[in-house]
N, C-alpha and C positions, 0 to 999 in steps of 0.2 A: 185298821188292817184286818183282812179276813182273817177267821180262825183257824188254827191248827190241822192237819191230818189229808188225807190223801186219800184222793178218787180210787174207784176202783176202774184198775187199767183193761181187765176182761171185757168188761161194759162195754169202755169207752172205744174201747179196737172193734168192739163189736157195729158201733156207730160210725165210726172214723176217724176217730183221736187217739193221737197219743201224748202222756203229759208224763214228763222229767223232770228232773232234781237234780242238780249237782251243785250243790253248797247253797249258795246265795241266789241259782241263776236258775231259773225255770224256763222249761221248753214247752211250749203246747203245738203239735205237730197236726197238722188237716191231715189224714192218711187214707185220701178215696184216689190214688192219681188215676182210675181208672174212672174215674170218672172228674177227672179233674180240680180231686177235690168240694165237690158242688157239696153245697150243705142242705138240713134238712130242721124240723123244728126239733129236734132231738139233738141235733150238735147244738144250736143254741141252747137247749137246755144244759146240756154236759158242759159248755162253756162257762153256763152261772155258777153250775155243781164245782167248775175248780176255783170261782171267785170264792164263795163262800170256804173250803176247805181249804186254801192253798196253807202252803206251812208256813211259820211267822221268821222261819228265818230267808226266807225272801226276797230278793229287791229288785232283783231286774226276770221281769217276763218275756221272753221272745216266743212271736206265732210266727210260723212260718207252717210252707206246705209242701209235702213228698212229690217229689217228681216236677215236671216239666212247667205246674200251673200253682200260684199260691191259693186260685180258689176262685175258680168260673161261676160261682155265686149259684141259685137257690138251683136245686137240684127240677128241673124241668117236671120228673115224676109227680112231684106235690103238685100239679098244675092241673091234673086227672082223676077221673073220682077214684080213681082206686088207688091213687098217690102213693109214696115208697112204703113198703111193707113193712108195718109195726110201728113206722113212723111221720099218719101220718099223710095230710093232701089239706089243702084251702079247701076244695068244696065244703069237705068234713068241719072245718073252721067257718063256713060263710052259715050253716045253719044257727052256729051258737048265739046266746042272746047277749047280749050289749055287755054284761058285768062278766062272763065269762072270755067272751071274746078280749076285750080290754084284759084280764087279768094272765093270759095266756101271751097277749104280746110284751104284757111287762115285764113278765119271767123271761119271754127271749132275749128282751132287751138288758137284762140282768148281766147277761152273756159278753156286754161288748161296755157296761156302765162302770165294771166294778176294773177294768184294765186303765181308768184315769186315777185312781184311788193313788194320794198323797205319799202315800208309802211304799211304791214298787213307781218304777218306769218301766215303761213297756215297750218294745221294738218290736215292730212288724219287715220281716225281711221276705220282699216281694220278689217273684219271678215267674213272668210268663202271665196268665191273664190274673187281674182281682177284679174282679166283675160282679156288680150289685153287690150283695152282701158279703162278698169277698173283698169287695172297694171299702164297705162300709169296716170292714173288720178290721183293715188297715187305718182308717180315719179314728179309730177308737183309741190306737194305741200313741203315745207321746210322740214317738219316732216313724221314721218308717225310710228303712236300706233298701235301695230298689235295684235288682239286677238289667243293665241293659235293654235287655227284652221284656221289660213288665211292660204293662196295658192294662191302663183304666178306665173302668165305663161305667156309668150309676145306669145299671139299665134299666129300674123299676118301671120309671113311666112308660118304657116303652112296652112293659108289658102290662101296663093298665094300673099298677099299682105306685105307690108310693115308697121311697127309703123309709123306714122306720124304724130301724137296728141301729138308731142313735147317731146315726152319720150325715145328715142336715147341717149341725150346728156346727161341728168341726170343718166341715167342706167351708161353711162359708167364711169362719172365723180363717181357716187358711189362706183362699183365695178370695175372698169378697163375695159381695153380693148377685153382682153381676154375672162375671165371670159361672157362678155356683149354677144359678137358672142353666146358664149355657150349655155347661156340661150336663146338668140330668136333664134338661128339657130337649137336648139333639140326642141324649144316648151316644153319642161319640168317642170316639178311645183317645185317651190322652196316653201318650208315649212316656218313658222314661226320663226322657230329654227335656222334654215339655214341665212334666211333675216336678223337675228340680228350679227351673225356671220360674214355676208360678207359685212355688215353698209347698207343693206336696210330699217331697221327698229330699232328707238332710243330706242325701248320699248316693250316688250313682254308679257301680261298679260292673266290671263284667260279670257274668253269670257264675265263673267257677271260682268267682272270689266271694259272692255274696256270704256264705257260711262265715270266714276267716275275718270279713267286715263288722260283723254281727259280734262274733265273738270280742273283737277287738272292742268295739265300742262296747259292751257287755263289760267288761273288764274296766275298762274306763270307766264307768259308770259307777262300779265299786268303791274306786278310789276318793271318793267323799264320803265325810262323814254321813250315817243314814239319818239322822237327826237334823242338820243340817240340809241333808238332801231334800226330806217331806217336808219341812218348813218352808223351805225356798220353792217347792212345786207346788205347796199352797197359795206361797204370797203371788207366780206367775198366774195361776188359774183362774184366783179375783182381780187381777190386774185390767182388766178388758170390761168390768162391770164396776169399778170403783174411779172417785175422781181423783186428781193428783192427791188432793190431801188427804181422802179415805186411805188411801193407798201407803200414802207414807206412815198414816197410822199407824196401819194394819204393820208396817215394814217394823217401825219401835219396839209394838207388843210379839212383835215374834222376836226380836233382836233382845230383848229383855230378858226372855224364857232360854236363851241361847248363852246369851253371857253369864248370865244365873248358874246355868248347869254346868259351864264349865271352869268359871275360876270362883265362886261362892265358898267351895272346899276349898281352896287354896288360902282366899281373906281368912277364912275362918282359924284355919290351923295356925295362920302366923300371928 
């Protein structure tokens, strides 16, 4: 679990974030609706900055996004040599050399890696477009509440680039192989209807309930033991790369560590 302590929110509003606390239940909010939330390598980075500091009493993460869009994806400016000010263009990234370049997209990729981590679930509560790295920042997270009018689009290829904000494996592991080319190779919007259909999305609500859905499952989520919880979102994670019997293995030696901790005091005393 990341360690202890708390972003600095000046910064972060400064970029277009905003990140909350209230008890167990963290909020990281996109906060550009003027711009529809588009992001830039700099919310990626502030995204790693709250994996790494998040507080340890923690356990459920929800991203969502201010206003009409959860996050029309890479901010078009970075696309220009003079790309968003202070933070900030691919050209400026196309001259770096191989170990820099590579080391720059790890850290983005920090951003969307550490919201699968054992010990927090994370809910992505979508509305209106997530598009490219908006799509992908949705695929990152365990869950994802989608209001009616969300719209999905991996649109990288069609802007000559590739997803690389860690949203590949989960796309496919969601919807298959097939299906996964389909959507990022046509760039085409997959609807809210469609996402719950093909298991994009756990939950399909109207728009003015998305918030109340969120919360509710947020609350639900609590109600398991948190030891129990990271154990069982470990043994789901390796479930899809293990055979039946690795698997049931794996299911004993966490099942051990589980029973141990909670009645070993109780043999003991009697």
């Amino acid at each position: 679990m990341p360690g202890a302590g708390a972003p600095e929110s000046e910064r972060f509003a400064e970029i277009g974030l905003r990140f909350e606390v209230d008890g167990e239940i963290a909020t990281i909010t996109l906060d550009r609706p003027e711009r529809r939330n588009a992001q830039t390598f700099a919310t990626w980075s502030a995204l790693a900055e709250i994996g790494r500091t998040l507080p340890e009493q923690v356990r459920v993460v929800v991203v969502r996004g201010e206003g009409p869009s959860f996050s029309a994806g890479i901010d078009l400016r970075m696309f220009t040599p003079e790309g968003v000010p202070g933070q900030g263009s691919f050209a400026a990234e196309a001259v770096l050399d191989d170990e820099t370049f590579e080391r720059h997209v790890k850290e983005f990729q920090q951003g969307f890696l550490w919201l699968r981590d054992p010990g927090i679930v994370s809910v992505a509560a979508v509305q209106g477009h997530a598009i490219g790295a908006g799509f992908q920042l949705a695929l990152a997270c365990d869950l994802r509440i989608l209001a009616e009018d969300a719209k999905l689009c991996m649109k990288e290829p069609a802007l000559g680039l590739v997803p690389d904000l860690t949203g590949t494996k989960p796309l496919v592991d969601l919807v298959g192989l097939s299906r996964a080319v389909e959507i990022c190779l046509t760039a085409r919007v997959v609807d809210a209807g469609e996402a719950a259909r093909i298991g994009l999305a756990e939950r399909v609500v109207p728009a003015g309930e998305l918030r109340a859905a969120t919360r509710e499952l947020a609350t639900a989520l609590l109600a398991t033991d948190r030891a129990a919880a990271a154990a069982t979102k470990r043994l789901l994670q390796q479930a899809a790369h293990h055979t039946i019997e690795e698997q049931a293995a794996a299911e004993r030696a966490a099942q051990a560590v589980r029973v141990r901790a909670l009645f070993r005091g109780a043999v003991d005393g009697g």
